[in-house]
C-alpha positions as CSV (number, residue, x, y, z in Angstrom):
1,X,-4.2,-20.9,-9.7
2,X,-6.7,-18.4,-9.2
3,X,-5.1,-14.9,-8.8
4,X,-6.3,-11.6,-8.4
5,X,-4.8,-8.1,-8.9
6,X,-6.6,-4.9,-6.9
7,X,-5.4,-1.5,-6.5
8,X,-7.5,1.5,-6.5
9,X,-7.1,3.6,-10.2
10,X,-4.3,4.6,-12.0
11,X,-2.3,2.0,-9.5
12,X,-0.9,0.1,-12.7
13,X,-3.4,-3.1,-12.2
14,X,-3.8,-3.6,-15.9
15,X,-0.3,-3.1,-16.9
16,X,0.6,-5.8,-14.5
17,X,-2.2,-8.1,-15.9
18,X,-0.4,-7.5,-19.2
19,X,2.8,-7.9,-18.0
20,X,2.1,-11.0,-15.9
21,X,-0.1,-12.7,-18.3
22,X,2.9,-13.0,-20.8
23,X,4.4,-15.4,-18.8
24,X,1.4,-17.7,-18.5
25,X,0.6,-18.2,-22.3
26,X,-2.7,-20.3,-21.6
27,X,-3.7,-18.1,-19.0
28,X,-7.3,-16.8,-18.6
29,X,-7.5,-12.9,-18.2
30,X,-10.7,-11.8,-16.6
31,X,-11.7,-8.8,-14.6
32,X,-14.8,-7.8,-12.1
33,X,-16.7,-6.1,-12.6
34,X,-17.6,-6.5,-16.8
35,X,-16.3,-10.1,-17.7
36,X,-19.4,-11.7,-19.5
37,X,-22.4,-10.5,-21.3
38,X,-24.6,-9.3,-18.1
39,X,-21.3,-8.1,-16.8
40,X,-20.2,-5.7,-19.0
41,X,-24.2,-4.1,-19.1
42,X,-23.7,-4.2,-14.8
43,X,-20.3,-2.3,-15.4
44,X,-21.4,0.3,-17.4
45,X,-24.0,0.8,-14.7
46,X,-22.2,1.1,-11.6
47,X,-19.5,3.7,-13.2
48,X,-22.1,5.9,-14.5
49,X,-22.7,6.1,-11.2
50,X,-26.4,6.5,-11.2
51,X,-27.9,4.0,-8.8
52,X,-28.9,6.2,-5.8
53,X,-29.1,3.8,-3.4
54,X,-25.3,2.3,-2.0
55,X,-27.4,-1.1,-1.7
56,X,-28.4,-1.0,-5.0
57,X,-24.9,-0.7,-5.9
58,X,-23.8,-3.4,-3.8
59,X,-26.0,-5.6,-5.4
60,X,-25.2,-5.0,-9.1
61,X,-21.5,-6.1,-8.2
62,X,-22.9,-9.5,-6.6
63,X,-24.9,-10.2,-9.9
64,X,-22.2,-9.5,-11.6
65,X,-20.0,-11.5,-9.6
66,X,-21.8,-14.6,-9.1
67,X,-22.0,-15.1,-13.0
68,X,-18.6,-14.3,-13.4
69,X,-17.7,-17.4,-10.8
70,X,-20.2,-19.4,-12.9
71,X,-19.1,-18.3,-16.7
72,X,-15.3,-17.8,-16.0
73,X,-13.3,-19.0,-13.1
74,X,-15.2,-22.4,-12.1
75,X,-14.9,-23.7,-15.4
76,X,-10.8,-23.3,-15.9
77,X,-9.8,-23.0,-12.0
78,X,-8.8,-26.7,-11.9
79,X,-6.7,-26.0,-15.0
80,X,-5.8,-22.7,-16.0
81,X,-3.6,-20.1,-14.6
82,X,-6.4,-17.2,-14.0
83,X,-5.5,-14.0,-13.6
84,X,-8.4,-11.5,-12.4
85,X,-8.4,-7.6,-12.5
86,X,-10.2,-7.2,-9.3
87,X,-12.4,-9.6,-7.6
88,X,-14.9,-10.3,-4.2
89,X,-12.0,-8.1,-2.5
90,X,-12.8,-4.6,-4.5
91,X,-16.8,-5.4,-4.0
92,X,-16.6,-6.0,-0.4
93,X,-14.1,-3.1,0.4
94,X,-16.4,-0.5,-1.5
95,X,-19.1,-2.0,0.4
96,X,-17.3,-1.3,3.3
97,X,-16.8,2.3,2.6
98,X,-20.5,2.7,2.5
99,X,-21.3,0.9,5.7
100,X,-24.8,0.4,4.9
101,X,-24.6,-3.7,5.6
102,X,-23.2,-5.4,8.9
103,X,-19.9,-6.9,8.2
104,X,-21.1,-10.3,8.8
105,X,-24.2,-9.9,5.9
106,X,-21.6,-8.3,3.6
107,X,-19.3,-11.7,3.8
108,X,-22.4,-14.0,4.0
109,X,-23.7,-12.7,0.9
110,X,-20.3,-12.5,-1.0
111,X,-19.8,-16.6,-0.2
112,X,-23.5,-16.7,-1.8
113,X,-22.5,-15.0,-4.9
114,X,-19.0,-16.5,-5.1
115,X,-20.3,-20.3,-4.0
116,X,-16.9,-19.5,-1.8
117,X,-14.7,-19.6,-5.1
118,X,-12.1,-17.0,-4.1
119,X,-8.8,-15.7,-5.9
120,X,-5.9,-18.0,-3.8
121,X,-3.5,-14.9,-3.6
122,X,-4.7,-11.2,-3.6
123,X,-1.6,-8.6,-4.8
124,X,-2.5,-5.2,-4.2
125,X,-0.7,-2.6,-5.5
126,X,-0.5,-0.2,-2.8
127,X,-0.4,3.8,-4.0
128,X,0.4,6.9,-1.5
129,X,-1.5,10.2,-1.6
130,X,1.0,12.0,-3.9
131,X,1.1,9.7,-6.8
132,X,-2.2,9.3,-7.0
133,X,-3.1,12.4,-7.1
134,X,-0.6,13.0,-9.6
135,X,-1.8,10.6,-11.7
136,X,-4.9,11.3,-11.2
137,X,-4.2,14.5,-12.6
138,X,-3.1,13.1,-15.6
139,X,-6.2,11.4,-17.0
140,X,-10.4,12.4,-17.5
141,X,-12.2,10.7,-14.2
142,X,-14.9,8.5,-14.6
143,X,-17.9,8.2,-11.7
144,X,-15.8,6.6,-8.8
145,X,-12.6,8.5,-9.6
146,X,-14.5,11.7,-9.2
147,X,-15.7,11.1,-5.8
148,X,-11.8,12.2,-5.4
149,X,-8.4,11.2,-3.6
150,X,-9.8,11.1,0.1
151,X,-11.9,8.4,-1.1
152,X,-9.9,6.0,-3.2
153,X,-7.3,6.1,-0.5
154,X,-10.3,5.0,1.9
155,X,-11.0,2.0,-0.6
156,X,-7.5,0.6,-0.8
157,X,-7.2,0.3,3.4
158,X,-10.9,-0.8,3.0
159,X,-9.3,-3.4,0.4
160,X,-6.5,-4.8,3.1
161,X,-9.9,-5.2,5.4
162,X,-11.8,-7.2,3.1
163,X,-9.4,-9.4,2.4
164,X,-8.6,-10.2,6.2
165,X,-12.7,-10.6,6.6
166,X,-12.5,-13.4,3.4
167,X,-9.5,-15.0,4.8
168,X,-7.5,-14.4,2.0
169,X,-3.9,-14.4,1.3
170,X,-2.6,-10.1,0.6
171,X,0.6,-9.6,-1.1
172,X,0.9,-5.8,-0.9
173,X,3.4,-4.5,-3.2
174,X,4.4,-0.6,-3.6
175,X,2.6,0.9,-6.7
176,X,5.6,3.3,-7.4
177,X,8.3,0.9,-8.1
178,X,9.2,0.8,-11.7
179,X,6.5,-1.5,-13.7
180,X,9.7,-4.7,-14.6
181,X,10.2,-4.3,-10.7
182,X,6.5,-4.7,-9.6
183,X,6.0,-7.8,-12.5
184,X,9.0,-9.5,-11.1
185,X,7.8,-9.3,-7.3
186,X,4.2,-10.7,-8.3
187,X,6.0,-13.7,-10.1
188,X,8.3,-14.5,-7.6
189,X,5.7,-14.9,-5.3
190,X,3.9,-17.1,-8.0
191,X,6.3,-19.2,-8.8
192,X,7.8,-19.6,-5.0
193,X,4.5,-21.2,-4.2
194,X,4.3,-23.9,-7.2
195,X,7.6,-24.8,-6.2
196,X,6.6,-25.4,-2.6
């Protein structure tokens, strides 16, 4: 099973990864963007924030994308539980935000980079204005953070959006539940659908 967790920062995704991961010893742990060689150059890019143009941007997230598909999850997703911090979702719901590409280009060029190979449930950890600006508060800001609370709200509605546009199956789950609470309601669903 190909999983993915997305929630904008500070929503916990990579304590869940950690948390969830436990329970799948073999499991692959990935993320998007950064998860191979061109990836991780791509991800240093993009959170610098220095590409001026939103297409540009865009575009560094498909490259990075379609050779994570290639390198990582169509090699093990017959096999392996993978578990993915982010995925298509994040880069088509920051895509969104900009609204510099027509929906229908921004999906048709995602199933280009992805070959279709898509996480088969989506869990996004849902914050509210308060706590993430508390925790926002809490930590230095890299590129995206900065662009401030406003924004990374608009992202994680612009995340339930892309998901509907991919056809994918959203688990939202509240970010503010305590972290053994949050674990046990991604599992459940997990494990509910191997059993069915």
């Amino acid at each position: 099973m190909y999983i993915a967790i997305e929630g904008i920062d500070t929503a916990g995704k990579s304590t869940q990864i950690n948390a969830v991961s436990q329970n799948f010893p073999n499991a692959i742990v990935t993320k998007e963007p950064g998860a191979t060689d061109i990836g991780k150059e791509i991800r240093e890019m993009v959170l610098s924030a220095r590409a001026q143009s939103k297409k540009a941007e865009f575009l560094l997230f498909l490259a990075d994308r379609a050779e994570h598909i290639k390198e990582v999850i169509e090699p093990n997703i017959q096999n392996k539980m993978i578990i993915s911090d982010r995925s298509a979702v994040s880069g088509v719901a920051y895509a969104l935000i900009q609204g510099e590409i027509d929906k229908k280009d921004l999906i048709e060029l995602n199933h280009f980079a992805t070959n279709r190979v898509y996480p088969q449930k989506v869990f996004l950890l849902r914050l509210t204005k308060e706590a993430l600006e508390f925790r926002l508060s809490k930590k230095k800001l890299d590129g995206i953070e900065l662009r401030g609370s406003e924004y990374l709200l608009k992202i994680q509605d612009a995340i339930v959006e892309a998901t509907k546009l991919l056809g994918l199956e959203l688990i939202e789950i509240d970010a503010t539940l305590t972290r053994d609470e949050i674990t046990s309601k991604i599992l459940d669903n997990i494990n509910r659908e191997s059993t069915n």
